[in-house]
N, C-alpha and C positions, 0 to 999 in steps of 0.2 A: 649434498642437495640442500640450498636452502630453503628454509621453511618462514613462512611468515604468521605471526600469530593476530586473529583478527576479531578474537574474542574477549581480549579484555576491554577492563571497564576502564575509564578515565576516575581520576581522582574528582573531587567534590572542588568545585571552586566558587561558591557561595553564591548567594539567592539569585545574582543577575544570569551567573555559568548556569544555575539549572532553568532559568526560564530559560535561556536561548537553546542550552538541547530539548527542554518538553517542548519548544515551537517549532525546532527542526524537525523534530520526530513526528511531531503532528502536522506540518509540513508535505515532507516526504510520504509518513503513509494515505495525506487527499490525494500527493501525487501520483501517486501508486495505484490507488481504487482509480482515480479518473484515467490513466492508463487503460486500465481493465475494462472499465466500460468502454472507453471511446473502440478499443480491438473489440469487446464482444456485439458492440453496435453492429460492425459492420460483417458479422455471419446474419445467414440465410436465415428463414424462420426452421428449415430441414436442420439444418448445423446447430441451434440451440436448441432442439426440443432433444439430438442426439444427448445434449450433455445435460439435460434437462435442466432448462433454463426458458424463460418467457422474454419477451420487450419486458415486461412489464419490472422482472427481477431485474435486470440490468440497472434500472434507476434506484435500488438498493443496495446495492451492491458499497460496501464500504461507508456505508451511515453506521450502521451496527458496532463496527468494530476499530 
């Protein structure tokens, strides 16, 4: 069975290679929260109170972190 490994790290490839992954990665995780909102937007006000959540948390969702 092959296995694929998808945990390691890339080598360092100097000042320009780490701005382009911190922007990828900061990138990818706005993409990511605005996913999350745009899917949590569209529950019920019944279906976010289940998972306890408000309108209101939606638009924070991914500032924080």
């Amino acid at each position: 069975m092959a296995v694929i490994d998808t945990t390691r790290t890339h080598a360092a490839t100097g000042i320009i290679g780490d701005a382009v992954a911190k922007f990828t990665a900061a990138f990818t995780a706005w993409f990511d929260a605005r996913a999350t909102r745009k899917a949590l937007s569209q529950l019920s006000e019944r279906e976010l109170d289940d998972i306890g959540l408000s309108r209101a948390d939606i638009s924070r969702i991914g500032i924080y972190h």
